[in-house]
C-alpha positions as CSV (number, residue, x, y, z in Angstrom):
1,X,14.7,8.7,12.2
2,X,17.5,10.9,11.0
3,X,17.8,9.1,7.3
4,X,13.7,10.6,6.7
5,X,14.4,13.6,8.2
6,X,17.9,14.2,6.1
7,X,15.8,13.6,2.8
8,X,13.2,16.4,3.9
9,X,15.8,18.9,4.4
10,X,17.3,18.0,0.5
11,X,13.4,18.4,-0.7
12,X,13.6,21.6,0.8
13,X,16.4,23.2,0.0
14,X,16.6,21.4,-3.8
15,X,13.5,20.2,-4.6
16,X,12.0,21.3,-8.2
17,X,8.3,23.0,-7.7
18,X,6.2,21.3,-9.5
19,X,2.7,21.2,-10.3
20,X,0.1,18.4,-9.6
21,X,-3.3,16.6,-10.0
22,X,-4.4,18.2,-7.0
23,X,-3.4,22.0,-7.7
24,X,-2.0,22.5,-4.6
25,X,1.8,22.1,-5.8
26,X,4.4,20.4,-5.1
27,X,8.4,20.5,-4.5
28,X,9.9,17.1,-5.1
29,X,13.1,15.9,-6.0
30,X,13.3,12.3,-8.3
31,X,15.1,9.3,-7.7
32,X,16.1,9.1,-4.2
33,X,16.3,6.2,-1.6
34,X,16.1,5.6,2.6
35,X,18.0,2.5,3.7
36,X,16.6,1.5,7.2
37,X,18.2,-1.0,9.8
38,X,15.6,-2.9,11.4
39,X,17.8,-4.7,14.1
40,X,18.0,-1.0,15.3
41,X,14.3,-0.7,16.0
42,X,11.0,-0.7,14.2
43,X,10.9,2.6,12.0
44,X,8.1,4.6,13.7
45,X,8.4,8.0,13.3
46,X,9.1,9.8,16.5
47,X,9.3,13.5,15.3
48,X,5.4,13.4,14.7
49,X,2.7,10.8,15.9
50,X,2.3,8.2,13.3
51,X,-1.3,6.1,13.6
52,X,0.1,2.6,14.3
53,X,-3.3,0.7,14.9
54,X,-4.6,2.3,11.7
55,X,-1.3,1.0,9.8
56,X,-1.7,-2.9,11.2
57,X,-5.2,-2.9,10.2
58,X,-4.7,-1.7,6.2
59,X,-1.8,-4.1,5.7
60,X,-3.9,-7.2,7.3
61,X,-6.6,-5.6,4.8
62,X,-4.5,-5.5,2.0
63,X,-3.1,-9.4,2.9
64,X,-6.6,-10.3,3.0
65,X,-7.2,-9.6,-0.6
66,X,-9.9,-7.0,0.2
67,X,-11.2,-4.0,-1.5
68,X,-14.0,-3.2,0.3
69,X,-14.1,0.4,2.1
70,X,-16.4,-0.6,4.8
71,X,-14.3,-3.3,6.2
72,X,-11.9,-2.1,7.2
73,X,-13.6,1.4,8.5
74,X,-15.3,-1.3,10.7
75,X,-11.5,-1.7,12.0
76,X,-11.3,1.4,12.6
77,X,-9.1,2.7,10.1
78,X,-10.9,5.7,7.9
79,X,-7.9,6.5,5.3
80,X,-9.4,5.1,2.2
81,X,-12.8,6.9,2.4
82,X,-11.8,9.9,0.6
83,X,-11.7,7.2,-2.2
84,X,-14.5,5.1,-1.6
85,X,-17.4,8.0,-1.7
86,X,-20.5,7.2,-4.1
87,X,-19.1,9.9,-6.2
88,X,-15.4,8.7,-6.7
89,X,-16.8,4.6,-6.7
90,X,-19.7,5.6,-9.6
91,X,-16.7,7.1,-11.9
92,X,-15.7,3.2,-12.9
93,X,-18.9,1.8,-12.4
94,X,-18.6,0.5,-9.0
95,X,-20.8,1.0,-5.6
96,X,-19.5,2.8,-2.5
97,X,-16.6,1.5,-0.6
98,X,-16.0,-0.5,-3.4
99,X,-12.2,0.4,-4.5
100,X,-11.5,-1.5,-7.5
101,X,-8.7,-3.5,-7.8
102,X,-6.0,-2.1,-5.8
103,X,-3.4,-3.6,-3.7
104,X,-5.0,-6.5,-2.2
105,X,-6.6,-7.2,-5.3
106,X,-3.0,-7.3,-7.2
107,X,-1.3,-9.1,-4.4
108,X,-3.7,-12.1,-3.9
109,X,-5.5,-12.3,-7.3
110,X,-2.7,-10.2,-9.8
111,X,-4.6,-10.9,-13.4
112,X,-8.0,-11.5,-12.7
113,X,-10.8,-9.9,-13.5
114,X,-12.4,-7.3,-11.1
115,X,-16.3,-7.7,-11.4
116,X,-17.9,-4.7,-9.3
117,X,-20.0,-5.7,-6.6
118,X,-23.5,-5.1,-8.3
119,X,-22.7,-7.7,-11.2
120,X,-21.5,-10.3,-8.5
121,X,-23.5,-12.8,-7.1
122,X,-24.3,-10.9,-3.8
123,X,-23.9,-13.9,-1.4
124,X,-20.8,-14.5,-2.3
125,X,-17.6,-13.4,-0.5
126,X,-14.3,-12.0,-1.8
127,X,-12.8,-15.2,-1.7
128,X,-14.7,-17.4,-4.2
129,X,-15.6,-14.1,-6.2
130,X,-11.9,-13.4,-6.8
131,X,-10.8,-17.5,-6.5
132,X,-8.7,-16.9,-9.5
133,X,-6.0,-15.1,-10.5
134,X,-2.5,-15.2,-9.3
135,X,-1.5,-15.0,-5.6
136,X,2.0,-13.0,-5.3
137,X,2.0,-13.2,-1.6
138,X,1.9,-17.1,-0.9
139,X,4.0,-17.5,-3.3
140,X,6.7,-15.1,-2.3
141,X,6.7,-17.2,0.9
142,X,6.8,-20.4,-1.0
143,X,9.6,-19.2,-2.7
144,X,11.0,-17.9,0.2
145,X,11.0,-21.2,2.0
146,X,12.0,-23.4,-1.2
147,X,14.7,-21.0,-2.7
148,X,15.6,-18.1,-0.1
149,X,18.7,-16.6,-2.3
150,X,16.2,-16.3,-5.4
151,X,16.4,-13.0,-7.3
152,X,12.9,-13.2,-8.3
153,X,11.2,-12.8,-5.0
154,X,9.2,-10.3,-6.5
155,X,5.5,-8.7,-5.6
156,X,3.7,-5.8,-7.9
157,X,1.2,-3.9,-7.7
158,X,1.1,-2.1,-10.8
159,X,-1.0,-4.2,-13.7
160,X,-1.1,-1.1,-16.1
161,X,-4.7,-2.5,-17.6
162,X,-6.1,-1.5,-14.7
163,X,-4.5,1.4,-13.4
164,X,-7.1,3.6,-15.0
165,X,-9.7,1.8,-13.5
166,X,-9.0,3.3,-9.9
167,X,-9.3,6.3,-8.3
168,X,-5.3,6.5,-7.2
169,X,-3.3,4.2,-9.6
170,X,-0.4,2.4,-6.7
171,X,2.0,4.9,-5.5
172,X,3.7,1.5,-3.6
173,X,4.2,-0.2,-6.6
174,X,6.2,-3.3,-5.9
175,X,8.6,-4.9,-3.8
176,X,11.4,-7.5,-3.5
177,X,12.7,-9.4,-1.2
178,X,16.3,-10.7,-0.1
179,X,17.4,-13.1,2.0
180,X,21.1,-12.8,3.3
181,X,23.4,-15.0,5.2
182,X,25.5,-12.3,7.2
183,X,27.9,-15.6,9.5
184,X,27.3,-19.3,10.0
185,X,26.8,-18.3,14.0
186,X,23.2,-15.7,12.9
187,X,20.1,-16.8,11.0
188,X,19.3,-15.3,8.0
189,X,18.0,-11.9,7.7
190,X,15.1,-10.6,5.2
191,X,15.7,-7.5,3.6
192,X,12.7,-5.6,1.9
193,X,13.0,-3.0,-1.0
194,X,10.6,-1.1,-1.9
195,X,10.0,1.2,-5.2
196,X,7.0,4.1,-4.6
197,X,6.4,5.8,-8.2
198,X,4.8,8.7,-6.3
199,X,5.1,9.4,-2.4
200,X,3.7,12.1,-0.3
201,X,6.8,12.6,1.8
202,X,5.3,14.3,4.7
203,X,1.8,12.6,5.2
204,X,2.4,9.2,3.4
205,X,5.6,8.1,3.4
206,X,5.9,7.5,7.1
207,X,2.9,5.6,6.8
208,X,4.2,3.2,4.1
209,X,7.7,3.0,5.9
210,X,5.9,1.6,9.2
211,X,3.6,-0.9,6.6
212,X,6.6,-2.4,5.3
213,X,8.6,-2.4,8.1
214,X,5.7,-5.0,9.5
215,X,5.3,-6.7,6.4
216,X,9.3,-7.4,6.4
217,X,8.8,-8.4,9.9
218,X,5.8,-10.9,9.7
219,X,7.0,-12.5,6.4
220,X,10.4,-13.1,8.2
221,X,8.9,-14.6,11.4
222,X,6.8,-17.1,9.2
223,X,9.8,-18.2,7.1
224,X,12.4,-19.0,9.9
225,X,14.3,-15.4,9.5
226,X,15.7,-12.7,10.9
227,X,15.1,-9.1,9.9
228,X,17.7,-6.5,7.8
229,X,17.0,-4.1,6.1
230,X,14.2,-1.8,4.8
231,X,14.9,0.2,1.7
232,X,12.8,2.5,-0.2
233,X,13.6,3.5,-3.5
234,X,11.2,6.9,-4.9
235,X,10.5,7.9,-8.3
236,X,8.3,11.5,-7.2
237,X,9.1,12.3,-4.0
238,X,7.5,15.6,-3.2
239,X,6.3,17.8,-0.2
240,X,2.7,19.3,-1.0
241,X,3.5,23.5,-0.9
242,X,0.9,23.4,1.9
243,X,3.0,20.9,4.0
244,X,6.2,22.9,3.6
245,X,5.3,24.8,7.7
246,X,4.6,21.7,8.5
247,X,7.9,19.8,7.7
248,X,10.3,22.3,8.7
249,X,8.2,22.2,12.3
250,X,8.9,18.3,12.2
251,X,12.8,19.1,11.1
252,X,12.8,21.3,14.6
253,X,12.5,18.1,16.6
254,X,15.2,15.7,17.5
255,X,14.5,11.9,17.1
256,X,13.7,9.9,19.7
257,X,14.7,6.3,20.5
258,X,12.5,3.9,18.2
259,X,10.2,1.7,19.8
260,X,10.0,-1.9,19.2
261,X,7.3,-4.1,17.7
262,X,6.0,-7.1,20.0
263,X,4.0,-9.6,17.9
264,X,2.0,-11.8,20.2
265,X,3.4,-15.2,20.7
266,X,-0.6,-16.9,19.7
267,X,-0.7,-14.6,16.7
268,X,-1.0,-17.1,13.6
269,X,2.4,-18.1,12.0
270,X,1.7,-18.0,8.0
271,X,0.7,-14.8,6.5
272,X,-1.6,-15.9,5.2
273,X,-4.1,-16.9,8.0
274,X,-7.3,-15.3,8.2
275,X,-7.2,-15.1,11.9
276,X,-4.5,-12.0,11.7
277,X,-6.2,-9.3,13.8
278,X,-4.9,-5.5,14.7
279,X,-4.6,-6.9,18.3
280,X,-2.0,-9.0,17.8
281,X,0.5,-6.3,16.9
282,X,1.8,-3.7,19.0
283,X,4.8,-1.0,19.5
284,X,6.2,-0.7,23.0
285,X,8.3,2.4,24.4
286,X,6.6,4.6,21.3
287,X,7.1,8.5,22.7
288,X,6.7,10.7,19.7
289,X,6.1,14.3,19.4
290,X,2.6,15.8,19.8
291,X,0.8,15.1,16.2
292,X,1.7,18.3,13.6
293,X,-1.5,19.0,12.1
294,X,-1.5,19.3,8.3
295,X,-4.2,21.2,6.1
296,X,-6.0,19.0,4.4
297,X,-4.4,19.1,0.3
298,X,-7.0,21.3,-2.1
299,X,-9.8,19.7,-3.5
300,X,-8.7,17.3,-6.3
301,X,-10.0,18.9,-9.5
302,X,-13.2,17.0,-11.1
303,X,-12.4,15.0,-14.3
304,X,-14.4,15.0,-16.8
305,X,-15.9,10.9,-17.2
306,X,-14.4,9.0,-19.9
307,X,-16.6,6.0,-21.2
308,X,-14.2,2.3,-21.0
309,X,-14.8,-0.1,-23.5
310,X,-16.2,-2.8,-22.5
311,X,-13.2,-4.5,-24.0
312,X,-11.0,-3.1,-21.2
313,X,-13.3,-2.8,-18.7
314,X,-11.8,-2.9,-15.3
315,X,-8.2,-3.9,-16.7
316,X,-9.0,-7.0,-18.6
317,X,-11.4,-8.3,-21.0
318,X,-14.8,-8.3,-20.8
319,X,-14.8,-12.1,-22.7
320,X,-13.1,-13.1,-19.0
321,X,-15.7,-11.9,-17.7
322,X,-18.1,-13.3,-19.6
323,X,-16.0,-16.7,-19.8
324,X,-16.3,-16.6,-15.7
325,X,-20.3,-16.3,-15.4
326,X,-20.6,-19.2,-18.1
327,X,-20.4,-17.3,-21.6
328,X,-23.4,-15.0,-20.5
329,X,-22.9,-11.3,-21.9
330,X,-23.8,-9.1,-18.9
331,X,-25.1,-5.8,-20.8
332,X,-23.9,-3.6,-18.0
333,X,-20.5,-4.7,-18.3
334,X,-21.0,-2.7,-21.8
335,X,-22.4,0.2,-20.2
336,X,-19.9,1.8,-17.4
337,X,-18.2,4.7,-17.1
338,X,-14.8,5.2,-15.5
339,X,-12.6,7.9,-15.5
340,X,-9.2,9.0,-16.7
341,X,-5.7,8.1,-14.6
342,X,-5.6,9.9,-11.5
């Protein structure tokens, strides 16, 4: 697409350098914004290979309310285990693969508490564990359906009580959604902005531009709509100095035609339905560009552990928890450790 690639070429010639968590360094400019057509084809980038079975199977993941590493490597998508080692999971207490509440959490349960897997009841599933709390995704379609030309069709991710209770705080941090009449003679198109406090403009953000293209796409198709437009609004967007090769070797190829996403007619219609599955999504006519291989960022530097009270433990307080297993103080909710924002 030539609106990413035009934004890579203003990181490089005026982006700020800048340094990061990481240490590798950054150049990044602040502020900026893509605006996609969707009518014009799905936004998969054609200059490099972008993973599209890998980004159907997070989003389903993330509608699904889970947090849990290990299922969705069982869907063979591997790019939240840098996250979910027993190393990174034991800085806030939890087990491995167990990721805290990040974006499922915040989109199907936003406000609850997040009680790490060893203080659970270990027969129970995600669903009745985290059966309270509010769900931002069914009711953005609810409020879609009821009252389309709402200005509060709204979804965050960002809960800042428990942003230090993660290992990588939401860079996606929330979207909203428009509907638009464009003529009396077309349906009604949904439009999608979204607002990314932090983006990775060569490895992520083609990533997250695919993830929302699909989520505009399959929240449209169960409301009745047609699609408009993607937009992405950035706070930090930055090329890691190690990436710098890298982009001007993707700026060196011209775009090809975008390809176009088939959902399969027996795919569920709501959202919402647990019976979503990878297969059900695909791109046709996708020719990109051989993959540009990317050195891995330096190793993120080790932070020294910094004891939460158990008042704020994991965003909220512990008296929830305690309120939720029937007014029993759990002593190891008093005796975690997490670690400082990422």
């Amino acid at each position: 697409m030539k609106t990413y690639l035009d934004l890579m070429q203003r990181i490089l010639d005026r982006g700020e350098v800048r340094e990061d968590r990481t240490g590798t360094g950054t150049i990044g400019l602040f502020g900026e914004q893509l605006r996609i057509d969707l009518a014009e084809g799905f936004p998969l980038l054609t200059t490099k290979r972008v993973p599209f079975k890998s980004v159907v199977a997070e989003l389903l993941w993330f509608l699904r309310g889970s947090t849990d590493a290990a299922s969705l490597r069982a869907d063979g998508c591997t790019i939240w285990d840098e996250w979910a080692t027993r190393e990174q999971c034991a800085r806030f207490g939890r087990a491995e693969d167990d990721l805290g509440p990040i974006y499922g959490f915040a989109w199907r349960h936003f406000g609850a508490g997040y009680a790490p897997r060893f203080v659970r009841d270990p027969e129970a599933s995600p669903e009745v564990v985290h059966s309270y709390g509010f769900d931002q995704i069914a009711w953005l379609v609810s409020e879609i359906k009821k009252n389309p030309f709402s200005r509060r069709l709204i979804v965050s991710a960002w809960n800042p009580s428990q942003a230090a209770v993660v290992a990588l705080p939401p860079c996606h941090t929330l979207f909203q959604c428009c509907v638009r009449r464009p003529d009396a003679d077309r349906p009604s198109l949904l439009s999608l902005h979204l607002y990314m406090r932090s983006a990775d403009y060569f490895l992520g953000v083609p990533f997250n531009v695919a993830s929302y293209a699909l989520l505009t796409h399959m929240i449209a198709r169960d409301c009745g709509l047609g699609v408009g437009e993607l937009i992405v609004s950035f706070g930090d967007v930055h090329l890691y100095r190690n990436h710098l090769e890298q982009a001007r070797e993707q700026l060196s190829r011209r775009p090809r035609a975008r390809p176009t996403l088939r959902i399969a007619p027996d795919a569920p219609e709501s959202i919402l339905d647990p019976g979503w599955r990878r297969d059900r999504v695909e791109v046709v006519d996708y020719d990109p560009y051989p993959t540009i291989r990317q050195r891995r960022r330096a190793a993120r530097v080790r932070r020294r552990a910094v004891r939460v009270p158990s008042r704020v433990l994991h965003g909220v307080l512990a008296d929830d928890l305690r309120r939720q297993a029937g007014d029993r103080p759990d002593p190891a909710l008093v005796t975690l450790d997490g670690g400082a924002l990422d």
